[in-house]
N, C-alpha and C positions, 0 to 999 in steps of 0.2 A: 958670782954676784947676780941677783935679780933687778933687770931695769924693769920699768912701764914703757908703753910704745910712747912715741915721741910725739903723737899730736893723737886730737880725738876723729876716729873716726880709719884711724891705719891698722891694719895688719902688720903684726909682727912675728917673726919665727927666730929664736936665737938659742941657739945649742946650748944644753946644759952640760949635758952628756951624751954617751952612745945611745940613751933610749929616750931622754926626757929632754921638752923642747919647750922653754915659752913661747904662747902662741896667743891671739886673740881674735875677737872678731865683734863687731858692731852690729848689735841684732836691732831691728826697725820698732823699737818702742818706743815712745815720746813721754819725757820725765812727767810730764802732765797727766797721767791716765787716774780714774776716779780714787778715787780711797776702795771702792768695791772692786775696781779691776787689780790691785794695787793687791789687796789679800787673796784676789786668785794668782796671781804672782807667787805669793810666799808660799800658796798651798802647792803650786807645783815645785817651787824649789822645795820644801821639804818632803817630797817625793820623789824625786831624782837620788841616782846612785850616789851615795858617798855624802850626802848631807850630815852636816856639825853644827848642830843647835849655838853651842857654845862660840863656834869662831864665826857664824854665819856664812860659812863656804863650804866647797866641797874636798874630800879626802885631807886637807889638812890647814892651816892657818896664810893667809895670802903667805908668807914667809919661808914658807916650809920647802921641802926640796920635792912635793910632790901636792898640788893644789889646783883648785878652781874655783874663781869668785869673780863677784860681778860688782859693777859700781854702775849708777843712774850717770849719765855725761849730753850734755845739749842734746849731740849727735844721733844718741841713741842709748839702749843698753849697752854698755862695754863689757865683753868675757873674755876673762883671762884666766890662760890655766900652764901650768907646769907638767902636764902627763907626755906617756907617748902620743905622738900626733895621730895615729888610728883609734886611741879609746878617744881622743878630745872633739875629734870630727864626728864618731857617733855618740857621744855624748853631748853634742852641740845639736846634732839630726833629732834626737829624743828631746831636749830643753826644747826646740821650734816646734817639735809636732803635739810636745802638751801643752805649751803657752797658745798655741793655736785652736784648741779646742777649748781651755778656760776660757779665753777671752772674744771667741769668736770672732776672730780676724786673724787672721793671715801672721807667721812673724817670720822672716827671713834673713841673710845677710844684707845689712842695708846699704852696703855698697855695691849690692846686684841692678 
């Protein structure tokens, strides 16, 4: 069974199986950013590996046994994903260093 973490703004890691791990992390975005920084957003998720027009996530539907997606949260952007925790950490390095170059400001863990 797939949980969500239990507040915004927590790190969670919960074993699926031997290779796949729900995990997430809080990247430093504030749901407020313009309508123009908002469609540089979408231009980099839809340049990220594993992009689905269709379910708006990556590699398969939030549900799925093997996925990555994001939801807007006070706190920040919330990422959550179901892969191995090696592709999820540099897929997460890749998500921060081109949302840092569309938006020209910085995006990091925002619990750093």
């Amino acid at each position: 069974m797939l949980t969500r973490p239990a507040g915004f703004g927590q790190k969670q890691t919960l074993p699926i199986s031997d290779h796949l791990m729900i995990q997430s992390i809080t990247l430093n975005l504030p749901s407020d950013l313009s309508t123009a920084d908002w469609n540089k957003v979408s231009a980099v998720y839809r340049s990220m590996d594993g992009w689905l027009e269709k379910h708006s996530s990556w590699f398969g539907p939030w549900d799925s046994e093997r996925f990555i997606a994001v939801s807007v949260e006070p706190s920040g952007l919330l990422v959550e994903g179901n892969v191995d925790p090696l592709l999820f950490r540099g897929w997460i390095t890749k998500l921060c260093a081109k949302l840092t170059a569309a938006l020209g400001r910085e995006v990091y863990d925002a619990e750093v």
